[in-house]
BALOBA-1460 file (C-alpha; in Angstrom, 3 decimals):
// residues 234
<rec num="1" residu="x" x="-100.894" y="26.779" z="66.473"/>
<rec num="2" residu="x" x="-101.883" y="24.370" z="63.887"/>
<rec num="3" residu="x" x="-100.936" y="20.804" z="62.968"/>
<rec num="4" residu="x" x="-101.587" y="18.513" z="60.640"/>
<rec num="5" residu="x" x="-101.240" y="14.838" z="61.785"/>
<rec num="6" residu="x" x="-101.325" y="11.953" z="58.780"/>
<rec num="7" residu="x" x="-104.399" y="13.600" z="56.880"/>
<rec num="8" residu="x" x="-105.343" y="11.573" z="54.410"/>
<rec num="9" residu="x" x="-109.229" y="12.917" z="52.541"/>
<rec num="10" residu="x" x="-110.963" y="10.511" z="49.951"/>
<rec num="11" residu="x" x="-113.373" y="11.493" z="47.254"/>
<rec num="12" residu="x" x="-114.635" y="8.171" z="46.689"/>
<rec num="13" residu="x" x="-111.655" y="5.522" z="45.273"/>
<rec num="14" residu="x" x="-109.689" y="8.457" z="44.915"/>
<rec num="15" residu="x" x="-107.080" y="10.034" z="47.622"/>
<rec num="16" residu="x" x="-107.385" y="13.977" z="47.221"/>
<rec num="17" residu="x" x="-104.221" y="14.280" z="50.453"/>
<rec num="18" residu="x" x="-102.715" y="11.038" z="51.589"/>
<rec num="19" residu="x" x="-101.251" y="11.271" z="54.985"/>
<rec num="20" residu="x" x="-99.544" y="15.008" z="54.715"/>
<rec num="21" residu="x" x="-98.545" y="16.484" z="57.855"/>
<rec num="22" residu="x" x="-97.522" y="20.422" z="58.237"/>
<rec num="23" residu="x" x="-98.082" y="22.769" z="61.122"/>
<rec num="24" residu="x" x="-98.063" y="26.766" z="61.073"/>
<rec num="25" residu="x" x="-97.012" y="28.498" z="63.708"/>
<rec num="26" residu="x" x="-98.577" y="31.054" z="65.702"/>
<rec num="27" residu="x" x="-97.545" y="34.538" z="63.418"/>
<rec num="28" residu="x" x="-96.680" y="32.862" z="60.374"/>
<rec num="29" residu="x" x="-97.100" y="33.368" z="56.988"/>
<rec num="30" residu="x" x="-97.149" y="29.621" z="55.923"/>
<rec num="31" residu="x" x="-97.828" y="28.604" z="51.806"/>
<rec num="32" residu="x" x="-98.846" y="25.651" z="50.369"/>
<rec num="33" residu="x" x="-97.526" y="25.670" z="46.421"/>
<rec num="34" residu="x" x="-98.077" y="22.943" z="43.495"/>
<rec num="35" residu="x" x="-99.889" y="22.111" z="40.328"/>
<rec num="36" residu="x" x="-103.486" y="22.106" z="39.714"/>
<rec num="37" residu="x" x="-105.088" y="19.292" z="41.695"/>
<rec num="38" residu="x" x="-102.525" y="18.788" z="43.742"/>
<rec num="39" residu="x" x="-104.592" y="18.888" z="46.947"/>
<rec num="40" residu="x" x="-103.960" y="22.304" z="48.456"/>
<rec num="41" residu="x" x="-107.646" y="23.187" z="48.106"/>
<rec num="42" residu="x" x="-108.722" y="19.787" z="49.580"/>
<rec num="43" residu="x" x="-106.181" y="20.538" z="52.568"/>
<rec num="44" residu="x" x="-108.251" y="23.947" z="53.596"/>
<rec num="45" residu="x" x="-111.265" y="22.592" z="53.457"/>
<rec num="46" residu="x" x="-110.471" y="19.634" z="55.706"/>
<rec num="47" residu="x" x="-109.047" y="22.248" z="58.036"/>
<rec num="48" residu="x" x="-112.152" y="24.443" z="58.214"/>
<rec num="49" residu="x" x="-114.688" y="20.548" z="58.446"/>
<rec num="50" residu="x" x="-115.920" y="20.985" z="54.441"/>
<rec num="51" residu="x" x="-113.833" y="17.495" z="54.263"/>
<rec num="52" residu="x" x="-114.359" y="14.379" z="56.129"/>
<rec num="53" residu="x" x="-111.042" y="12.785" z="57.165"/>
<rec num="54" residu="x" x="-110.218" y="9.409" z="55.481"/>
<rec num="55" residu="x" x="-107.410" y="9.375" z="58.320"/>
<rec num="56" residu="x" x="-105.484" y="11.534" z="60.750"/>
<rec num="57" residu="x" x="-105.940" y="14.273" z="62.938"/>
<rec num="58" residu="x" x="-105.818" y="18.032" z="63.255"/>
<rec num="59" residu="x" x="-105.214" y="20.187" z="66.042"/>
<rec num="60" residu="x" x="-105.759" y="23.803" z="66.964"/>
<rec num="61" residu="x" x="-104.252" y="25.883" z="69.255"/>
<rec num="62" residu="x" x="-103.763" y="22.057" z="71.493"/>
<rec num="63" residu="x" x="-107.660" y="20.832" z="71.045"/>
<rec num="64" residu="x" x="-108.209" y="18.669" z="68.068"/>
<rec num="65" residu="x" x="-110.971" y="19.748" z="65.548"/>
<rec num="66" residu="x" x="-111.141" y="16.948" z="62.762"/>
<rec num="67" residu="x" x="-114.346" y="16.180" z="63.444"/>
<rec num="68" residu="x" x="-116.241" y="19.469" z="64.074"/>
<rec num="69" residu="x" x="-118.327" y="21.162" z="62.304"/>
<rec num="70" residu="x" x="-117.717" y="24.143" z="60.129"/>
<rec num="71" residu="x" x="-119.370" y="26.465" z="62.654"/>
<rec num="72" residu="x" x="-117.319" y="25.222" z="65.826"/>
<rec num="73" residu="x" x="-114.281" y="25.581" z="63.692"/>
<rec num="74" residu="x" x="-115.002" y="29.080" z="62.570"/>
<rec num="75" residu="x" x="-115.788" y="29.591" z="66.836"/>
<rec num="76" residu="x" x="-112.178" y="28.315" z="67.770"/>
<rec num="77" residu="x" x="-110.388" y="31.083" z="65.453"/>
<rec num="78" residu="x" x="-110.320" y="29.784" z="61.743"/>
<rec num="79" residu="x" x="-111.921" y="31.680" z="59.089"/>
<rec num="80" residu="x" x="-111.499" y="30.772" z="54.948"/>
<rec num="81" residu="x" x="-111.692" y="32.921" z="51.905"/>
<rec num="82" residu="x" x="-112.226" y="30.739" z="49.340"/>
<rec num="83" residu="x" x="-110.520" y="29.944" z="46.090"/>
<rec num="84" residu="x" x="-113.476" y="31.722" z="43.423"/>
<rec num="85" residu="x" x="-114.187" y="34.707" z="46.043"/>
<rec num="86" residu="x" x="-117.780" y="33.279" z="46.596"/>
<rec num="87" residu="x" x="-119.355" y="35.936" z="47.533"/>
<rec num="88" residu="x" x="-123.269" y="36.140" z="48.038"/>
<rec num="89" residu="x" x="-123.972" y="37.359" z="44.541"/>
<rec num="90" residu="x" x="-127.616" y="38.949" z="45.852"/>
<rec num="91" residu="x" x="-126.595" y="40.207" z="49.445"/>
<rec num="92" residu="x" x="-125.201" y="43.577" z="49.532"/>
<rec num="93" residu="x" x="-121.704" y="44.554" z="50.735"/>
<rec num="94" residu="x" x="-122.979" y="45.419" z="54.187"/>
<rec num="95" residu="x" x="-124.764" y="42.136" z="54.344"/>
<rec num="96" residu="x" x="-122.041" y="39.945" z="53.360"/>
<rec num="97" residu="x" x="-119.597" y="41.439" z="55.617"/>
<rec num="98" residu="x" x="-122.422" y="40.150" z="58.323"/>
<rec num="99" residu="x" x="-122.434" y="36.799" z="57.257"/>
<rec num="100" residu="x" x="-118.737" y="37.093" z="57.938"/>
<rec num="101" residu="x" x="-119.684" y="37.731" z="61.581"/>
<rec num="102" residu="x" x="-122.453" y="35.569" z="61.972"/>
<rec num="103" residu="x" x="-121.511" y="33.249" z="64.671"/>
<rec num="104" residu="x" x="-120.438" y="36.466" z="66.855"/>
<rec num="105" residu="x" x="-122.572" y="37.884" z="69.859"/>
<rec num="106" residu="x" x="-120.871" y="41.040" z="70.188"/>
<rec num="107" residu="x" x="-123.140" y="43.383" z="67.933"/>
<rec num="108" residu="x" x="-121.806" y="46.494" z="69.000"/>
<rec num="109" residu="x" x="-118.151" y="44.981" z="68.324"/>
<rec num="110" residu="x" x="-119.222" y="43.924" z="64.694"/>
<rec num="111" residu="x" x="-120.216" y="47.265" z="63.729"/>
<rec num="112" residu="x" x="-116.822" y="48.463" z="64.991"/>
<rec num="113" residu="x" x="-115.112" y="46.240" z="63.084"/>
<rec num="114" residu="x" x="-117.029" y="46.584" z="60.083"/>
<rec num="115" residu="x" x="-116.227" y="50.565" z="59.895"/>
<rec num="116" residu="x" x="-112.600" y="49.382" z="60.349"/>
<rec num="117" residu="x" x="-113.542" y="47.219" z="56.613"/>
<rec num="118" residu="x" x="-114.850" y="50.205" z="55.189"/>
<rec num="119" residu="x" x="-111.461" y="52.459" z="56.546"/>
<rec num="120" residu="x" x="-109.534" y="49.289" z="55.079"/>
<rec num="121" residu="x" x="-111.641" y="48.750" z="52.096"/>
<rec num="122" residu="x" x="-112.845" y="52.650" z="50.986"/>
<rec num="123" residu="x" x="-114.497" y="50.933" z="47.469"/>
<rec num="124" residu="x" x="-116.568" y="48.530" z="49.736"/>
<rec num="125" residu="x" x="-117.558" y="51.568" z="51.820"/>
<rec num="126" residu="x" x="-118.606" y="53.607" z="48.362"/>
<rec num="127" residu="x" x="-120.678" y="50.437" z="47.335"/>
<rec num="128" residu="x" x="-121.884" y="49.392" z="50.973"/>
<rec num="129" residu="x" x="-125.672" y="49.140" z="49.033"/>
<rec num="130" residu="x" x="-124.477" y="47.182" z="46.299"/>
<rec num="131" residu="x" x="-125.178" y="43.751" z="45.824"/>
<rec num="132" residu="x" x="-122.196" y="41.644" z="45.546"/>
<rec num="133" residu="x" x="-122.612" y="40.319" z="42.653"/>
<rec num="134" residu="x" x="-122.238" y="42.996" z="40.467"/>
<rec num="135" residu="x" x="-119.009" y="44.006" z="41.895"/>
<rec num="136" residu="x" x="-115.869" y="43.857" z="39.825"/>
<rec num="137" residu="x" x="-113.607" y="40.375" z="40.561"/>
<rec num="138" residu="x" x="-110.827" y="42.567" z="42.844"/>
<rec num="139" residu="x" x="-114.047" y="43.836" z="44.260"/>
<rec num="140" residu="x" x="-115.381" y="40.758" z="45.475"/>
<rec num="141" residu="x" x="-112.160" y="39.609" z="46.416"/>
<rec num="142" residu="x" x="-111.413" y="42.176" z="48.787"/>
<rec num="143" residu="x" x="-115.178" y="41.670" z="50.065"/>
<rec num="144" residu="x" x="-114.217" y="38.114" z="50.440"/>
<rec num="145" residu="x" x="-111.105" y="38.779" z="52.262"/>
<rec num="146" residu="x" x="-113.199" y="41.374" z="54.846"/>
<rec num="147" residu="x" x="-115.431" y="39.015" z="55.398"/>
<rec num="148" residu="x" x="-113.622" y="36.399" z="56.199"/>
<rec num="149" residu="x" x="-111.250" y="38.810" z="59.083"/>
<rec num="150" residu="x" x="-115.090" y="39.837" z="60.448"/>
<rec num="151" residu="x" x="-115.190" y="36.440" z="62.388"/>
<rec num="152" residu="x" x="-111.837" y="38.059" z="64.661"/>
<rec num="153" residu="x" x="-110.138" y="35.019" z="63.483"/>
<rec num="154" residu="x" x="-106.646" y="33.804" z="65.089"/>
<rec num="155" residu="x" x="-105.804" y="31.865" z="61.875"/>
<rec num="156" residu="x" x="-106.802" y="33.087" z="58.231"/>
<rec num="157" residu="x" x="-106.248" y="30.658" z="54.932"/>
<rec num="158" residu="x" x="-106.380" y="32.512" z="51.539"/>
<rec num="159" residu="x" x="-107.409" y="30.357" z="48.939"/>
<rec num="160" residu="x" x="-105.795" y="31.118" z="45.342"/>
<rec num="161" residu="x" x="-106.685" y="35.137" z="46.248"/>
<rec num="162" residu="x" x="-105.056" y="36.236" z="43.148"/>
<rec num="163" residu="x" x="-106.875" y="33.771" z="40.590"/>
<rec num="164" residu="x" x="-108.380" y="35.681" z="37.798"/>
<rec num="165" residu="x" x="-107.463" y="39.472" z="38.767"/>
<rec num="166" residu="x" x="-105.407" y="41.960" z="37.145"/>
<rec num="167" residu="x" x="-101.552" y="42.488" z="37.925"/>
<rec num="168" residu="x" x="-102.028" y="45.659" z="39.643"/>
<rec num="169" residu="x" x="-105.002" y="44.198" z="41.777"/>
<rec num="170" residu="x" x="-103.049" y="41.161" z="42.548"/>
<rec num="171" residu="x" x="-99.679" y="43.472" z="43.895"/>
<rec num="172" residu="x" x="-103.070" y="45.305" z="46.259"/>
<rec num="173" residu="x" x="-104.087" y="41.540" z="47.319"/>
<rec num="174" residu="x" x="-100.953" y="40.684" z="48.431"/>
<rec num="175" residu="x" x="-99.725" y="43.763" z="50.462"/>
<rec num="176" residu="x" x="-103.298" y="43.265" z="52.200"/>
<rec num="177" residu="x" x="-102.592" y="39.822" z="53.431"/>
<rec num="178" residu="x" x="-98.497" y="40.600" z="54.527"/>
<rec num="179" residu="x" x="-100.332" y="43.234" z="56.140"/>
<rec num="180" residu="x" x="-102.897" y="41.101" z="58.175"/>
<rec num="181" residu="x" x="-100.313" y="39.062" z="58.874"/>
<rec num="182" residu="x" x="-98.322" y="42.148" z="60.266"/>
<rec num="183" residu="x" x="-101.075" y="42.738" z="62.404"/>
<rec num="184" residu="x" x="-100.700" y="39.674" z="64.167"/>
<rec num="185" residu="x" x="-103.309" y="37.232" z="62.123"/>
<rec num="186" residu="x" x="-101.607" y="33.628" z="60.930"/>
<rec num="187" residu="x" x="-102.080" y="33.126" z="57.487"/>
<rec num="188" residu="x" x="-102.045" y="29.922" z="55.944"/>
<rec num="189" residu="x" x="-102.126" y="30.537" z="52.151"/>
<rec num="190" residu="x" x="-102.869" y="28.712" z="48.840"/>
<rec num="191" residu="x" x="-101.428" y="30.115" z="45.880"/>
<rec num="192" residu="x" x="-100.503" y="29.253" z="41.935"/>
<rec num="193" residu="x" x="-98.380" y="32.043" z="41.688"/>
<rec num="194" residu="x" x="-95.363" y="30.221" z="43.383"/>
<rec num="195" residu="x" x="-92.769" y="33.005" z="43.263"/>
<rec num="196" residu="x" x="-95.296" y="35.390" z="44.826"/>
<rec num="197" residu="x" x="-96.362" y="33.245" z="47.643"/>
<rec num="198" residu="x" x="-92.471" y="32.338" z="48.171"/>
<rec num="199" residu="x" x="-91.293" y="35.725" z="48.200"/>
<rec num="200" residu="x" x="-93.782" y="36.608" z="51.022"/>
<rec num="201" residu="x" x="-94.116" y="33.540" z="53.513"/>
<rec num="202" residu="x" x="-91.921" y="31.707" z="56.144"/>
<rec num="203" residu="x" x="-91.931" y="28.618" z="55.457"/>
<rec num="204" residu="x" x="-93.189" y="26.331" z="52.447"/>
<rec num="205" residu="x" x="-95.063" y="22.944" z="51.533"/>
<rec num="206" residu="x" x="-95.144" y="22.062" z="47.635"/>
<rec num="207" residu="x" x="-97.534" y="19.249" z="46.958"/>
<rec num="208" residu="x" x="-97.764" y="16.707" z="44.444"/>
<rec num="209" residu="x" x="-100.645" y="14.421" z="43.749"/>
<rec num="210" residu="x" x="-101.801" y="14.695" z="47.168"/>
<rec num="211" residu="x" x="-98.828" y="14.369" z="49.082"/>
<rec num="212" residu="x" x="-96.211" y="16.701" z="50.897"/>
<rec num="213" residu="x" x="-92.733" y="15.941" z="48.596"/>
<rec num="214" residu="x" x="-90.591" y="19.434" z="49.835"/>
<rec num="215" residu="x" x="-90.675" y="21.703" z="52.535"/>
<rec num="216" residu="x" x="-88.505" y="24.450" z="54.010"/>
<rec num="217" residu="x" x="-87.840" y="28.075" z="54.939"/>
<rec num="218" residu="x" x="-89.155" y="30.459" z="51.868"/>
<rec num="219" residu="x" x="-85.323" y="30.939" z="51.230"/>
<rec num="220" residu="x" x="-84.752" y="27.005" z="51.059"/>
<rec num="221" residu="x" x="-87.620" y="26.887" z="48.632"/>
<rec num="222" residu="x" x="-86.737" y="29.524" z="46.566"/>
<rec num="223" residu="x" x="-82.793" y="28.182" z="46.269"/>
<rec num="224" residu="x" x="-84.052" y="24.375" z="45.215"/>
<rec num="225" residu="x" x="-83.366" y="23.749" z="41.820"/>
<rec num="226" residu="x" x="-86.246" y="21.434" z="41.195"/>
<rec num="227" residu="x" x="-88.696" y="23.982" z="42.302"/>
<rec num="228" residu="x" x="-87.143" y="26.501" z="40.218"/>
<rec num="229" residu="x" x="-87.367" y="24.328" z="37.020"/>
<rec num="230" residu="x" x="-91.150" y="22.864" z="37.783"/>
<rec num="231" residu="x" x="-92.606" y="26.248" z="39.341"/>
<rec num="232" residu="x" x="-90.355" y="29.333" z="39.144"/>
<rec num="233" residu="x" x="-89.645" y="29.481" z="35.646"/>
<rec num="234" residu="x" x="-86.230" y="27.982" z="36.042"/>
């Protein structure tokens, strides 16, 4: 469904990814894992157009889309919920879940789907008034993560969705996206907590310093000793 093809991003004289390639396949659970900086960040946002390529190509679905804008991206079946939540701290509930559908014609559809976030989400449905901002942070990440489904995308990348929340909000998080994935959505996903993220994909990438050093079946990752020592707590 999606490949990367040499994609190399440049902030400046520095090389965020140098020439990784990876590809997810349609119904997978596919994880990027490795340090801080490593370029897993930079790699979703040149998926969804928020990074010019440096070099390469990506392709969706057989059409290539390095090159398009955000919008058109978001239009061929990629949505993003970004690493930080980034919600719209002074929209309510209700209206960030329409930004989420923004680019969508289908008005009657959108308010369909939006009771089908509140039957998902019941604490965004008692706080459908509120404004985002003064939501607590597995509030606004569960906003983020139903706004980003209200585009009907094919393909979903989770950004670090467990930075910053509370164990037993994190265990909720995760359930949620093996069960979008259930559901049929393609999840790429970008996560610290390596053992997590191993535990629930099907396949692996670790990074390091921009570039694509291991990859394998979840099992293969979890088995390699390196990966154990540098990520999995030995």
């Amino acid at each position: 469904m999606l490949k990367l093809e040499q994609v190399s991003v440049n902030y400046g004289a520095t090389c965020g990814i140098d020439r990784i390639s990876l590809e997810v396949r349609e119904g997978e659970l596919v994880t990027l894992i490795g340090a801080n900086g490593a370029g897993k960040s930079t790699t979703l946002r040149a998926i969804n157009g928020l990074e010019p390529l440096a070099h390469g190509r990506i392709v969706f679905d057989g059409e290539t889309i390095s090159g398009a804008t955000p919008a058109a991206i978001i239009d061929a079946g990629i949505s993003h919920c970004p690493e930080g939540r980034r919600v719209f701290p002074q929209l309510t509930v209700r209206e960030n879940l329409e930004m989420g559908a923004y680019r969508r014609q289908d008005r009657q559809r959108v308010r369909r789907d939006m009771e089908q976030m509140f039957d998902r989400f019941p604490r965004l449905r008692e706080r459908v008034s509120q404004v985002a901002g003064t939501l607590s942070g597995g509030e606004q990440q569960m906003l983020a993560i139903a706004r980003a489904l209200m585009s009907r995308p094919r393909l979903v990348m989770f950004d670090e969705p467990s930075l910053g929340l509370a164990p037993n909000i994190v265990e909720q998080i995760f359930a949620l996206i093996t069960e979008i994935r259930s559901e049929g959505t393609t999840v790429l996903l970008v996560e610290q907590n390596a053992y997590a993220a191993l535990e629930m994909c099907d396949r692996a990438y670790l990074l390091e310093n921009g570039h694509i050093v291991i990859e394998g079946t979840a099992g293969e990752m979890l088995a390699n000793q390196d990966i154990r020592k540098a990520y999995l707590g030995g």
